[in-house]
PDB file of N, CA, C and O in Angstrom:
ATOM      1  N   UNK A   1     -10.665 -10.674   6.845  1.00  0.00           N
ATOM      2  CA  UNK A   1     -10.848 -11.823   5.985  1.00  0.00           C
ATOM      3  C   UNK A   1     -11.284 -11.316   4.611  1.00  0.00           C
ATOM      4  O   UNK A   1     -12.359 -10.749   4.411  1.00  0.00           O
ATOM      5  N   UNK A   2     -10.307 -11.582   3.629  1.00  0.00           N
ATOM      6  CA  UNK A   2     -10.898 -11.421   2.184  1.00  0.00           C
ATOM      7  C   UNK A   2     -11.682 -12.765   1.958  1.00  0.00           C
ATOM      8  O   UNK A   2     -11.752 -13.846   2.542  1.00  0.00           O
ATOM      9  N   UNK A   3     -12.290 -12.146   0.739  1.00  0.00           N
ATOM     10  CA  UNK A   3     -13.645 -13.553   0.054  1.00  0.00           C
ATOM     11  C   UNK A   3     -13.340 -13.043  -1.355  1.00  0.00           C
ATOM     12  O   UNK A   3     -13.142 -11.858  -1.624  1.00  0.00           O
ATOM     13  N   UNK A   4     -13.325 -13.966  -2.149  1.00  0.00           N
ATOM     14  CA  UNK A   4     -13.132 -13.917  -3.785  1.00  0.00           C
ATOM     15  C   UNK A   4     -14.132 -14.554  -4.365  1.00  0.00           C
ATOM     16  O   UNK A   4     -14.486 -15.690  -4.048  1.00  0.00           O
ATOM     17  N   UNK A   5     -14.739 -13.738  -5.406  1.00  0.00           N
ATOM     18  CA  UNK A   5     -15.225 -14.460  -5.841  1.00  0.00           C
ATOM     19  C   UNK A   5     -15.449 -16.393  -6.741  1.00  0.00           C
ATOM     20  O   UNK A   5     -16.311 -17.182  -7.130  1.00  0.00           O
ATOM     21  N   UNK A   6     -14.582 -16.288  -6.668  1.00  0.00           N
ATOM     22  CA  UNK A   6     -14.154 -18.036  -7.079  1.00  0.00           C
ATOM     23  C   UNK A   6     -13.667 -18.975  -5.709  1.00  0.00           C
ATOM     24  O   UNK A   6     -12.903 -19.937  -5.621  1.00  0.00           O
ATOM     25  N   UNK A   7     -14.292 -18.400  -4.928  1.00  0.00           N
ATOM     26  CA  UNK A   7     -14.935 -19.692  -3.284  1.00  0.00           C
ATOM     27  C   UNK A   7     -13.279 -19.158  -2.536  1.00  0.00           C
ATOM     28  O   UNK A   7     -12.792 -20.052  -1.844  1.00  0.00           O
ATOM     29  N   UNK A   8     -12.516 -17.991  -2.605  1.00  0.00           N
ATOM     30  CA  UNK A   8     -11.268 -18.510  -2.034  1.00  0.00           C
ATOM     31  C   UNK A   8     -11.206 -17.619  -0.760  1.00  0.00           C
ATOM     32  O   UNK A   8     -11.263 -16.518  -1.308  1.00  0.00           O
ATOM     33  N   UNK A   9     -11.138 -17.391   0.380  1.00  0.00           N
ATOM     34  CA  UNK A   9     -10.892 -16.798   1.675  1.00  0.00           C
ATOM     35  C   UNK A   9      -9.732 -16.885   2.075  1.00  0.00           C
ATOM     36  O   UNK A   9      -8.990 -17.866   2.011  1.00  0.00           O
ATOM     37  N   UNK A  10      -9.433 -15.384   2.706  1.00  0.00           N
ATOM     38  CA  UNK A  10      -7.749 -15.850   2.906  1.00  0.00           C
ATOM     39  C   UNK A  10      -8.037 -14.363   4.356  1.00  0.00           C
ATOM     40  O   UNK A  10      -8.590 -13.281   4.556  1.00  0.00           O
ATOM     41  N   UNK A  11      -7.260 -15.306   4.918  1.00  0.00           N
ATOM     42  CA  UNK A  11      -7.197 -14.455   6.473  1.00  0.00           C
ATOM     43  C   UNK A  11      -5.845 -13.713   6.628  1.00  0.00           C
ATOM     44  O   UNK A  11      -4.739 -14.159   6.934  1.00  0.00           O
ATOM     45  N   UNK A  12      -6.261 -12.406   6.320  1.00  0.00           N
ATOM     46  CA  UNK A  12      -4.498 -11.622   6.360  1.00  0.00           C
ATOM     47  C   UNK A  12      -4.570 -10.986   7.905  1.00  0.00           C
ATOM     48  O   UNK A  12      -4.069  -9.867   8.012  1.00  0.00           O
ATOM     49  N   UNK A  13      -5.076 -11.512   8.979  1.00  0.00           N
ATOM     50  CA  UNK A  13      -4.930 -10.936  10.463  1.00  0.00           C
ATOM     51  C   UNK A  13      -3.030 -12.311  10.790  1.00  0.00           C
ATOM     52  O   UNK A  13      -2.436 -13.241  10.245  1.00  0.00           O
ATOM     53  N   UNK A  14      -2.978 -11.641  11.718  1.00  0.00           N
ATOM     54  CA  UNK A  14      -1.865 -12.408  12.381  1.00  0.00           C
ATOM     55  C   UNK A  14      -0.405 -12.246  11.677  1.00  0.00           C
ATOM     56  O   UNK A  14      -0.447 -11.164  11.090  1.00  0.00           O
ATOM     57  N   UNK A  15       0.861 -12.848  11.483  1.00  0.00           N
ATOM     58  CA  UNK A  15       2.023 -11.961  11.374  1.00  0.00           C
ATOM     59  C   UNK A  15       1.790 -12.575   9.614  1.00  0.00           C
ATOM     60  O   UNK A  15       1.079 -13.248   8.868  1.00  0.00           O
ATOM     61  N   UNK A  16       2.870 -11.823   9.711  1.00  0.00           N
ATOM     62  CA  UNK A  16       3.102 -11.924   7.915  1.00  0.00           C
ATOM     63  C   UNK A  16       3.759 -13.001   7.447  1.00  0.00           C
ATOM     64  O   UNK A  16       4.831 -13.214   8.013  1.00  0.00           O
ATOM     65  N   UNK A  17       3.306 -14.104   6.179  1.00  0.00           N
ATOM     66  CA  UNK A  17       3.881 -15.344   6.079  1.00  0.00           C
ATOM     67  C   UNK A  17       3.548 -15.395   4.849  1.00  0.00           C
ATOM     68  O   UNK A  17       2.692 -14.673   4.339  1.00  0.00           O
ATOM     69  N   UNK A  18       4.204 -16.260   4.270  1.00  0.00           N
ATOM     70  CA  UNK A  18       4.248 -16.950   2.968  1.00  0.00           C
ATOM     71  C   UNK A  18       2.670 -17.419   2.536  1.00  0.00           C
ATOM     72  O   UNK A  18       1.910 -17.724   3.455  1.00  0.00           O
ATOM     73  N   UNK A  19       2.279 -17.463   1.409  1.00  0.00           N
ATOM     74  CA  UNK A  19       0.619 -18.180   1.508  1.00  0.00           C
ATOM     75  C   UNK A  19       0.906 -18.638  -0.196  1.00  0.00           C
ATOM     76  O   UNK A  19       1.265 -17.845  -1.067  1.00  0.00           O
ATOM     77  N   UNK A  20       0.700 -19.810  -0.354  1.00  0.00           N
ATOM     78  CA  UNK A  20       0.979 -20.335  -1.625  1.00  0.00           C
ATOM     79  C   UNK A  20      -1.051 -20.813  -2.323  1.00  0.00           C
ATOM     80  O   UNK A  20      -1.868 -21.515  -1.728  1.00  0.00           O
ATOM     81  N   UNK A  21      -1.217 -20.164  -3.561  1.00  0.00           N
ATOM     82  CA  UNK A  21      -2.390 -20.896  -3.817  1.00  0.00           C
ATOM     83  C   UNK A  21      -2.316 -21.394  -5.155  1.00  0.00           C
ATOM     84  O   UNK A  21      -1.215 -21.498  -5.695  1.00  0.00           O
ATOM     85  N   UNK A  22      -3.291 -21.689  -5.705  1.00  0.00           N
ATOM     86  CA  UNK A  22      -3.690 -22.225  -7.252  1.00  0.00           C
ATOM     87  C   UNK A  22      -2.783 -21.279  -8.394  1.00  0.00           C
ATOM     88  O   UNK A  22      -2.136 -21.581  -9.397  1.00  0.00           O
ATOM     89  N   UNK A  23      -3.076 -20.033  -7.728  1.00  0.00           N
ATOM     90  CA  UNK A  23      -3.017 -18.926  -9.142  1.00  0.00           C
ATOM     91  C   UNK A  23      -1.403 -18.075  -8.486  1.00  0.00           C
ATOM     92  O   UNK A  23      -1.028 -16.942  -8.785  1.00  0.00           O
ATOM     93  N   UNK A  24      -0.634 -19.162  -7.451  1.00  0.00           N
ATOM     94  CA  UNK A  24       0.421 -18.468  -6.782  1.00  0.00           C
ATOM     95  C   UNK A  24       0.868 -17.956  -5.774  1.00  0.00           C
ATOM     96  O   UNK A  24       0.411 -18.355  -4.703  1.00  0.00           O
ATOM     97  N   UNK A  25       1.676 -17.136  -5.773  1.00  0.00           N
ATOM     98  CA  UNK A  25       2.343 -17.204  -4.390  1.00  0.00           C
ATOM     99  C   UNK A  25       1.924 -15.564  -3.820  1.00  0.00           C
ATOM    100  O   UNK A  25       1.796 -14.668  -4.654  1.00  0.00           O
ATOM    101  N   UNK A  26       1.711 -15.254  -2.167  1.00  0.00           N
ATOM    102  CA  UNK A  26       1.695 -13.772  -2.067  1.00  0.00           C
ATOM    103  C   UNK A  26       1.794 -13.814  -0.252  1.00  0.00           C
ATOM    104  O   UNK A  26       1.546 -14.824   0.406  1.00  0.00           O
ATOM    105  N   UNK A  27       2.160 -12.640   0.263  1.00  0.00           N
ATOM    106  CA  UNK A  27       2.287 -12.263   1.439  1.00  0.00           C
ATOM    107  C   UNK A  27       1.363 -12.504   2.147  1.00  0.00           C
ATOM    108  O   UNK A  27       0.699 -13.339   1.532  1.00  0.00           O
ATOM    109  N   UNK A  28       0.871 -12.278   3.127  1.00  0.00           N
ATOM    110  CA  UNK A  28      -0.073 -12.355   3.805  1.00  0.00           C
ATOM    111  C   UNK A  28       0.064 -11.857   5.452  1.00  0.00           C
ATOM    112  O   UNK A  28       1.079 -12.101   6.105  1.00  0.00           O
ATOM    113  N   UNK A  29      -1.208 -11.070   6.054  1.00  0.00           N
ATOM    114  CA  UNK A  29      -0.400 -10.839   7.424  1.00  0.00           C
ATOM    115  C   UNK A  29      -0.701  -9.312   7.746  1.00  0.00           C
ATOM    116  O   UNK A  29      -0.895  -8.587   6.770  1.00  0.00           O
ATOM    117  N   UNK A  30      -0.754  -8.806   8.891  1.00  0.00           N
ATOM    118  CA  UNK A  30      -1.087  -7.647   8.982  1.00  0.00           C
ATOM    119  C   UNK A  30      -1.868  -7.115   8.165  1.00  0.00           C
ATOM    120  O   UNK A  30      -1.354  -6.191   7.533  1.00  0.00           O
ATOM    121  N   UNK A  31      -2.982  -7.355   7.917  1.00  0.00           N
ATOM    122  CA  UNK A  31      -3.931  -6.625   6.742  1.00  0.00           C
ATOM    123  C   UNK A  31      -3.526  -6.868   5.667  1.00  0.00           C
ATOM    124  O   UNK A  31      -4.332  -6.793   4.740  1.00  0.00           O
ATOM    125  N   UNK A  32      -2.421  -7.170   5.446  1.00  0.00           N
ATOM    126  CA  UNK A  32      -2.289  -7.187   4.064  1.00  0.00           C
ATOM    127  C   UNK A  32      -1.962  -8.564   3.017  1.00  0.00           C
ATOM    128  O   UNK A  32      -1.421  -9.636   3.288  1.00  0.00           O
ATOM    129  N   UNK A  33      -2.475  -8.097   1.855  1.00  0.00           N
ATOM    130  CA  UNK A  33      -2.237  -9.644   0.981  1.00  0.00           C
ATOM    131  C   UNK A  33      -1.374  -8.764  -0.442  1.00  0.00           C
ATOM    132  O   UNK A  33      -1.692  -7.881  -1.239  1.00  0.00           O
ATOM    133  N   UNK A  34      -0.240  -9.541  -0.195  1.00  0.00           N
ATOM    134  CA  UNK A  34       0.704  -8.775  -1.732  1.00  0.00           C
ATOM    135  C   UNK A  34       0.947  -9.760  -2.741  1.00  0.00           C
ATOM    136  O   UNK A  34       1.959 -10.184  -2.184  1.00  0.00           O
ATOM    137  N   UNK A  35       0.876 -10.352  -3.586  1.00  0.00           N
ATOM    138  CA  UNK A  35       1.130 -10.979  -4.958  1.00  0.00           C
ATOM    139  C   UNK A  35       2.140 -10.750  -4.974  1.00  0.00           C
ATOM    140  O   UNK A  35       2.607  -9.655  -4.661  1.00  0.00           O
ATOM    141  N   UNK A  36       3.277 -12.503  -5.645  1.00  0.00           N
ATOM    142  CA  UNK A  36       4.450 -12.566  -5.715  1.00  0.00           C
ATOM    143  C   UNK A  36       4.569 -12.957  -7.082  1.00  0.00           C
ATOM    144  O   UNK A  36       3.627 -13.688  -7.387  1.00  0.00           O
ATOM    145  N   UNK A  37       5.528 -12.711  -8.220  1.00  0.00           N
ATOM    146  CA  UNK A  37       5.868 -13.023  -9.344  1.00  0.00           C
ATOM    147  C   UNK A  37       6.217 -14.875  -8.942  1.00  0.00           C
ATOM    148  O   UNK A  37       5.648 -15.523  -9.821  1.00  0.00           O
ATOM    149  N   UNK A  38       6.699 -15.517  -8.271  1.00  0.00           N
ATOM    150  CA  UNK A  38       7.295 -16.431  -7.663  1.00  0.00           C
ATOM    151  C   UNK A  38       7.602 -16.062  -6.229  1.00  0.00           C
ATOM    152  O   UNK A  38       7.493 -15.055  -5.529  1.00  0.00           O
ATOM    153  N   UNK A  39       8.196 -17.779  -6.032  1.00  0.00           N
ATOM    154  CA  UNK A  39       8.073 -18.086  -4.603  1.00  0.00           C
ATOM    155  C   UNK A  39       9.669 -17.235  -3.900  1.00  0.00           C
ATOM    156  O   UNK A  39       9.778 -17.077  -2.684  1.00  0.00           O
ATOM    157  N   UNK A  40      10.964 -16.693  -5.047  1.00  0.00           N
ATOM    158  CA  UNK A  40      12.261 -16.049  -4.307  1.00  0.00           C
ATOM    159  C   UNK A  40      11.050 -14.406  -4.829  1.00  0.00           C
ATOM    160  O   UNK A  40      11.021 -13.529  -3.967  1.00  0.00           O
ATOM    161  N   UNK A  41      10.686 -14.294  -5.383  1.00  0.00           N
ATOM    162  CA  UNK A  41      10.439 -12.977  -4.488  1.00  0.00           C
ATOM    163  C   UNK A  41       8.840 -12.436  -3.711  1.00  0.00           C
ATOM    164  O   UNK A  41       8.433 -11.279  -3.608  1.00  0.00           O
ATOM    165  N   UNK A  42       8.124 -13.796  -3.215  1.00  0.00           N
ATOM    166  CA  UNK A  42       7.200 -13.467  -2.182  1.00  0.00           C
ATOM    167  C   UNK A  42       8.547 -13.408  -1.213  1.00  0.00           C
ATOM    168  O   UNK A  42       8.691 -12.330  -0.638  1.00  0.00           O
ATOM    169  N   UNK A  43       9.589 -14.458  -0.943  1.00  0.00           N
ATOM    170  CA  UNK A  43      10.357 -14.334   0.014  1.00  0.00           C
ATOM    171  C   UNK A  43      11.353 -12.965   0.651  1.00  0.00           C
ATOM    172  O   UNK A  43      11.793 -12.725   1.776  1.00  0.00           O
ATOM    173  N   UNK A  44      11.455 -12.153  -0.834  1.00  0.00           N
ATOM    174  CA  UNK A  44      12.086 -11.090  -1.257  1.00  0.00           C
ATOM    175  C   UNK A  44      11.004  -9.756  -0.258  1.00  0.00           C
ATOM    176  O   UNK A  44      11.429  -8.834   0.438  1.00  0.00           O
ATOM    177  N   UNK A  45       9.362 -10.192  -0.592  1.00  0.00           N
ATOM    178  CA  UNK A  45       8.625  -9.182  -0.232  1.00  0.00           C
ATOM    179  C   UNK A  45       8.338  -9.569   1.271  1.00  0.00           C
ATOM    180  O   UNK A  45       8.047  -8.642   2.028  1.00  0.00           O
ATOM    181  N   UNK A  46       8.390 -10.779   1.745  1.00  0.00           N
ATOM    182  CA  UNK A  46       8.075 -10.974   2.948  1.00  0.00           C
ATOM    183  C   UNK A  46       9.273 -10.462   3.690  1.00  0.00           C
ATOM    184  O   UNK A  46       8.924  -9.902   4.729  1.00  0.00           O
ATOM    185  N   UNK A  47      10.796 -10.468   3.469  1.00  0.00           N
ATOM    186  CA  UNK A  47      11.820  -9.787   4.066  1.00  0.00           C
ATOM    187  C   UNK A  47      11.909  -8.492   4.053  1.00  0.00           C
ATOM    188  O   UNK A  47      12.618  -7.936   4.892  1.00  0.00           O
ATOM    189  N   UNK A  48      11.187  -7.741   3.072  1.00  0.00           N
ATOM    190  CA  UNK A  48      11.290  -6.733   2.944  1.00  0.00           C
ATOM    191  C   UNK A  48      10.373  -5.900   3.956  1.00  0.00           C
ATOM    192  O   UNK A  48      10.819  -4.922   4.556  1.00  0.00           O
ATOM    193  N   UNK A  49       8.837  -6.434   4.127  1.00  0.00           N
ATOM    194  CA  UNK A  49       7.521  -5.871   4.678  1.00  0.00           C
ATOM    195  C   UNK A  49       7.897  -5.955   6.246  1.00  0.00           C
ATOM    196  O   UNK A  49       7.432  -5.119   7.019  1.00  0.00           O
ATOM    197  N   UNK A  50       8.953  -7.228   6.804  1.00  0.00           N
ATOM    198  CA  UNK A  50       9.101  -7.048   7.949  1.00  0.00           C
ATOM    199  C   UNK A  50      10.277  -5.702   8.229  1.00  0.00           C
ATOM    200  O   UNK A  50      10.017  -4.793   9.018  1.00  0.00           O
ATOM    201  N   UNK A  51      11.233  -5.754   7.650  1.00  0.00           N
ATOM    202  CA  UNK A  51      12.203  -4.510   7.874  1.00  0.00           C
ATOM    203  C   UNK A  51      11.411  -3.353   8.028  1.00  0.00           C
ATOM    204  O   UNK A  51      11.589  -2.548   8.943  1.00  0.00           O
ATOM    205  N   UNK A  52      10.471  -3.236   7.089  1.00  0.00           N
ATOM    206  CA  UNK A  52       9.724  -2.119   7.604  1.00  0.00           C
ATOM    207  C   UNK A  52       8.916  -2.228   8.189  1.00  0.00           C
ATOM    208  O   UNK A  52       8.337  -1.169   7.947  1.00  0.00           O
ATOM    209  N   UNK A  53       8.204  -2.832   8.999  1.00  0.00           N
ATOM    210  CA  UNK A  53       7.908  -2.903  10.267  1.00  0.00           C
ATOM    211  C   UNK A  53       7.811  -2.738  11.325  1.00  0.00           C
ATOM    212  O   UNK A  53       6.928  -2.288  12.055  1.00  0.00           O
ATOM    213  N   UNK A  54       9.425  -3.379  11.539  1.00  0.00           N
ATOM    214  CA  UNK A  54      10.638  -2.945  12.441  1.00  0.00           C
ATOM    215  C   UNK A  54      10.988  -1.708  12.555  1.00  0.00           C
ATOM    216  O   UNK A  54      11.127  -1.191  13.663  1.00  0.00           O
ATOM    217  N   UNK A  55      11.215  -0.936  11.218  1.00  0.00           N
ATOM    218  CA  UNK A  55      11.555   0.655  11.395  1.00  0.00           C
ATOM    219  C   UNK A  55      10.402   1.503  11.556  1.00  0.00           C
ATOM    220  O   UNK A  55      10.513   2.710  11.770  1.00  0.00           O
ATOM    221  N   UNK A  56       9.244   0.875  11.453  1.00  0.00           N
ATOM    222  CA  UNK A  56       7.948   1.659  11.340  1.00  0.00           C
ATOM    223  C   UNK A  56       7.951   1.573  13.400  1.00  0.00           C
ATOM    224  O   UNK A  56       7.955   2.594  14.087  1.00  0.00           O
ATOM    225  N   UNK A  57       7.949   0.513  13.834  1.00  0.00           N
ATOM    226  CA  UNK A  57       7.700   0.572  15.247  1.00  0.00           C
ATOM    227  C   UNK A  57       9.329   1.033  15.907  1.00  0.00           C
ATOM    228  O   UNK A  57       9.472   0.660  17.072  1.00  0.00           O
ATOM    229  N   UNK A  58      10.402   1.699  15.374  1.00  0.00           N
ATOM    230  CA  UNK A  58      11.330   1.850  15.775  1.00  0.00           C
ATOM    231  C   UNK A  58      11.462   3.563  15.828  1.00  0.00           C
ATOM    232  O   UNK A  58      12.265   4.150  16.554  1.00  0.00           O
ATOM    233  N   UNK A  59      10.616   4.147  15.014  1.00  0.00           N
ATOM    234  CA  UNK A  59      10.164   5.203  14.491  1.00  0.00           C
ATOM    235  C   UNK A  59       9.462   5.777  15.920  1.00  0.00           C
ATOM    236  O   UNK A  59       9.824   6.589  16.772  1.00  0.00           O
ATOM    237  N   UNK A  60       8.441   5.051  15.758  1.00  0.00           N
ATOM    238  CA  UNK A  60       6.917   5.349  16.516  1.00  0.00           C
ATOM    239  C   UNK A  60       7.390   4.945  18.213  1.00  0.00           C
ATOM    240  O   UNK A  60       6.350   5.054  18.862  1.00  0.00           O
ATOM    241  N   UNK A  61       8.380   4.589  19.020  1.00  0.00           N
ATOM    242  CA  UNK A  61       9.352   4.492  19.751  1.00  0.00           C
ATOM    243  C   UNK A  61       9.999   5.824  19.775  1.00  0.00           C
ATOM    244  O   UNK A  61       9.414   6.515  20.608  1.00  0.00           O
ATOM    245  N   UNK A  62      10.708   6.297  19.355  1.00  0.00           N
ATOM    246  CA  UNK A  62      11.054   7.480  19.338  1.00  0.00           C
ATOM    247  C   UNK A  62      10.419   8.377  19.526  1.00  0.00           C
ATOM    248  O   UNK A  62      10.505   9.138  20.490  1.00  0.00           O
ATOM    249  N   UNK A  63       9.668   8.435  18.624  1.00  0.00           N
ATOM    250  CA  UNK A  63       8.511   9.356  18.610  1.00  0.00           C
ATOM    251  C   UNK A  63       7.823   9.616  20.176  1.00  0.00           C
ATOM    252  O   UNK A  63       7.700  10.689  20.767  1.00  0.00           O
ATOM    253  N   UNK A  64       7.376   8.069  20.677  1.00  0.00           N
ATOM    254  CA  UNK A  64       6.589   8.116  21.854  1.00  0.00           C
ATOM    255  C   UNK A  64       7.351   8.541  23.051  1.00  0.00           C
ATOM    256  O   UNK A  64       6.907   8.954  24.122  1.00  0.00           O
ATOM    257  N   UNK A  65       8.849   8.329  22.592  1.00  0.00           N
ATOM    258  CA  UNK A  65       9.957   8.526  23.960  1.00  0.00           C
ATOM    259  C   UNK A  65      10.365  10.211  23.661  1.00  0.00           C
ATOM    260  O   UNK A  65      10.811  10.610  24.737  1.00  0.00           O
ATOM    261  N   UNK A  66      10.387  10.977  22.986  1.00  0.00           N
ATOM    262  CA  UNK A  66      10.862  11.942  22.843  1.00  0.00           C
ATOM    263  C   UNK A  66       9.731  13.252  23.762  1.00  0.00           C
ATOM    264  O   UNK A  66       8.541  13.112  24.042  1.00  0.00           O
ATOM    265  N   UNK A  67      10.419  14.174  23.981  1.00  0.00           N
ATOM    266  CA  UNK A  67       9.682  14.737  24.869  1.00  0.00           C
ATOM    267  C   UNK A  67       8.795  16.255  23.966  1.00  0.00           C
ATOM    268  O   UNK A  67       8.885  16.803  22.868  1.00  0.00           O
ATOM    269  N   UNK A  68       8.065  16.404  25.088  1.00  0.00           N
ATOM    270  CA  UNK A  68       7.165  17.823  24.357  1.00  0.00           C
ATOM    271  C   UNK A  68       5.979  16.989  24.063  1.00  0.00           C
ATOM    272  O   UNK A  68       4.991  17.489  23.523  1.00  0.00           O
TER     273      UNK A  68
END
């Protein structure tokens, strides 16, 4: 859970989603909170953060299946 100083809390546990506030738009989700110029490219970064994701646990799969 982040805390800002100007009263705002924002919970980046759970999957990654869109989060729209006062001062704009940003990712949210897995630990992380990313700032969007606008709402086509939070959408841009939210498509993007999952692909890698996907290849990050597609990776780490391999990794765990490979022998030695």
């Amino acid at each position: 859970m982040l805390h800002f100083c100007d009263g705002v809390s924002i919970d980046t546990s759970g999957p990654l989603r869109l989060l729209h506030l006062h001062d704009g738009w940003y990712v949210v989700g897995g630990g992380l909170l990313m700032p969007a110029n606008d709402l086509s490219h939070a959408e841009f970064l939210l498509r993007e953060q999952i692909l890698f994701s996907r290849l990050r646990a597609k990776k780490q799969k391999e990794l765990d299946d490979s022998p030695g």
